[in-house]
N, C-alpha and C positions, 0 to 999 in steps of 0.2 A: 608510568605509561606516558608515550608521548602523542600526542595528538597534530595530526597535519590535516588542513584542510586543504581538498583540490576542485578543479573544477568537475561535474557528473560527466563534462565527456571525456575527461582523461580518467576519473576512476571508476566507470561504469565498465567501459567494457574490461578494465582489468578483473573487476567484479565476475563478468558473465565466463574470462578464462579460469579464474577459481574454479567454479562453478563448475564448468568442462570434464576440470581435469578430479573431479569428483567430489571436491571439497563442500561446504557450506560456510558461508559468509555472513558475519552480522553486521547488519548498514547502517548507519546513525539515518535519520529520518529527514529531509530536509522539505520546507514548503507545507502547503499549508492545504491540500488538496483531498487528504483524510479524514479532517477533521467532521466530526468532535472524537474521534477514538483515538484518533492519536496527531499527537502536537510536533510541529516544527522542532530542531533540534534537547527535545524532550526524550523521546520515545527512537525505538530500535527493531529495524525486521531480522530475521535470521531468514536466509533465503537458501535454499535446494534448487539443484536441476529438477525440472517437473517430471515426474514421470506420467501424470495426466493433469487434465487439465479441466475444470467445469463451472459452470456458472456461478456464483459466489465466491472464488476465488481472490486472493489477492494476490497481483504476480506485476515483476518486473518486467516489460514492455519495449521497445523498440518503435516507437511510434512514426519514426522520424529517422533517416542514417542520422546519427550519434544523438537523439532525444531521445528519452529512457523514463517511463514515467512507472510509480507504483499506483496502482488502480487496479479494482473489485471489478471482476469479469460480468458484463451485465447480460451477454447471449452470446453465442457460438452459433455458425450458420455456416456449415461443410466447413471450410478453413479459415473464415471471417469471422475476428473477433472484436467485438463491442466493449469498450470499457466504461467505466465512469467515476473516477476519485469520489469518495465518501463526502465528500465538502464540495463538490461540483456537482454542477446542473445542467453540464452539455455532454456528449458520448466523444470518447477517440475511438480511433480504430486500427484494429493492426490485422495480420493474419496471427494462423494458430504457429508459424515458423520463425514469431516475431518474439514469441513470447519466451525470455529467457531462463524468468527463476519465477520461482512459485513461493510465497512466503507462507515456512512453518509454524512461524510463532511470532510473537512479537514482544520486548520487554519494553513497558506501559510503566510511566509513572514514575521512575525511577530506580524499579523493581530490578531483584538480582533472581526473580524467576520467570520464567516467561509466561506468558499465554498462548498454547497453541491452537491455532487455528483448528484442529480436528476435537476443543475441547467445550465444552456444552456453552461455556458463556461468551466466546466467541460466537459460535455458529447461533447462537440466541440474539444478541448484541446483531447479527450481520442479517439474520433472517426477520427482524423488524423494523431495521434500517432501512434495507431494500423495500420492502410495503411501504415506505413512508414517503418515496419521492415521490407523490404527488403533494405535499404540503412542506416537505425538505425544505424551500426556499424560508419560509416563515422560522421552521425550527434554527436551522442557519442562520439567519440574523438575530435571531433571540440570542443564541450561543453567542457570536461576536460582542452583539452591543451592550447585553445586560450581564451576562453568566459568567464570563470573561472578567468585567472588569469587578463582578463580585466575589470571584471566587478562582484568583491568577492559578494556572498550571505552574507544576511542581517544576 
């Protein structure tokens, strides 16, 4: 297999015509705005056209004409959507016409099977995450400064 890297705004929206034209796409992970679930060129999403869309989701974005961010849906308000990366601590915002791909699954770790998103330890893993951003800042630099450099990702 050959591997190319480009830049996300030339292979992002080649991404969302995949996508269009019915396919699904697995994206290598780039940045550092999920974490601690998942690692900069580590980890892997498999993204779908969304057919819905709701609050705990993780979905590719349009934040931006040609910025494209992967981030966990934090409220929907009529067509205004709130996001906020797992390792962040500010909100983006997009509308709901913004929102390209909805991620199914994710392969974590180096794994050759995935994690789907509609699967218990996912949605465990995302439903005590989300409770925890009011102390997030503290667990976040724990993870960075100590957990990190004791115990490096695969």
């Amino acid at each position: 297999m050959i591997t190319k890297q480009m830049a996300n705004e030339e292979l992002l929206p080649q991404v969302v015509s995949l996508l269009q034209e019915g396919h699904t796409v697995t994206l290598p992970l780039k940045g550092y705005s999920m974490r601690p679930f998942l690692e900069d060129g580590r980890d892997k999403a498999l993204l779908a056209l969304p057919d819905s869309i709701a609050v705990g989701d993780a979905v590719l974005a349009e934040i931006a004409k040609g910025h494209y961010v992967l981030h966990r849906i934090i409220s929907i308000n009529g067509d205004k959507v709130t996001l906020r990366g797992d390792g962040n601590l500010t909100n983006e915002y997009c509308l709901t016409g913004d929102v390209k791909a909805k991620a199914i699954a994710f392969y974590r770790k180096g794994r050759d099977k995935a994690d789907s998103t509609d699967g218990r330890k996912w949605k465990t893993y995302s439903w005590i995450w989300l409770r925890l951003f009011p102390i997030r800042r503290y667990l976040l630099a724990f993870y960075r400064r100590i957990w990190l450099k004791l115990f490096k990702p695969i």
